[in-house]
C-alpha positions in Angstrom: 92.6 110.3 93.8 93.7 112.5 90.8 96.3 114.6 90.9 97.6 117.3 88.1 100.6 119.5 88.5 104.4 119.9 87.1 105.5 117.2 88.1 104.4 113.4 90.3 103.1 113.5 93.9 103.8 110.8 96.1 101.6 110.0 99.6 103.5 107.4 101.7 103.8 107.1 105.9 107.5 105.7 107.7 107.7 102.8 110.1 109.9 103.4 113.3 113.3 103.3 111.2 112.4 105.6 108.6 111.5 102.3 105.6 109.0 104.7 103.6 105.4 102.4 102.4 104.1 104.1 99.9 99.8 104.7 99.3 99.5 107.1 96.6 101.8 107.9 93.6 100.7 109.6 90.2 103.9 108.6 88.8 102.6 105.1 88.5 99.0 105.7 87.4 95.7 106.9 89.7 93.3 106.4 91.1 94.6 104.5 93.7 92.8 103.1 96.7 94.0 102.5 100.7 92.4 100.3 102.9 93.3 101.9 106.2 91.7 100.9 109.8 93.3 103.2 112.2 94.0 107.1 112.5 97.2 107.2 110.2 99.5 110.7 109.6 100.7 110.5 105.9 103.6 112.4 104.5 102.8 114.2 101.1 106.0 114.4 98.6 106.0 116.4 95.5 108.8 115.9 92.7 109.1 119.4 91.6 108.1 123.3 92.3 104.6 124.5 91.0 101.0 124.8 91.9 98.8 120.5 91.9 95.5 120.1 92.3 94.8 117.1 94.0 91.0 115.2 93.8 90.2 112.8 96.5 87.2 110.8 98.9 87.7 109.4 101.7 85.3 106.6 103.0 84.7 105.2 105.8 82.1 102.6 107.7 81.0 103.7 111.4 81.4 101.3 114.4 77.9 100.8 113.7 78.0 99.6 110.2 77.0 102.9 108.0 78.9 103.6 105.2 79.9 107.6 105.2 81.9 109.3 102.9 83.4 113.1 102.2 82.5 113.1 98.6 85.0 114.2 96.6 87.1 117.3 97.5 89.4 119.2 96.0 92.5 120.9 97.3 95.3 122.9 95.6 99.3 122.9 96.9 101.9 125.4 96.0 105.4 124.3 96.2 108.1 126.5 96.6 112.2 125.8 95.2 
């Protein structure tokens, strides 16, 4: 993932009483890398207004053993005060 914007952009889900675990975060360096084996919402947190453009892939191996993959995309976010 690479991320460029004002400010840092954070990626991180909550466990049932809100502890925050924390996947992505530009503030300490990228790219980063998640090893994830179920269907898992994420939170997105960005540290100041502005406009980021954010670069990832996401991988993934089939039930039968095939490596897939999205290649890399990118998106953009605009974040209001």
């Amino acid at each position: 993932m690479s991320v460029t914007g004002p400010a840092d952009v954070s990626v991180y889900t909550t466990n049932s009483l809100g502890s925050p675990t924390i996947w992505f975060d530009s503030g300490d360096g990228l790219p980063d890398a998640r090893t994830i084996a179920v269907n898992t919402h994420a939170n997105w947190a960005f540290d100041a207004a502005g406009t980021y453009t954010a670069t990832f892939e996401v991988t993934a191996t089939t039930s039968g053993g095939t490596p897939i993959t999205t290649g890399q995309k990118t998106y953009n976010f605009t974040v209001r005060p």
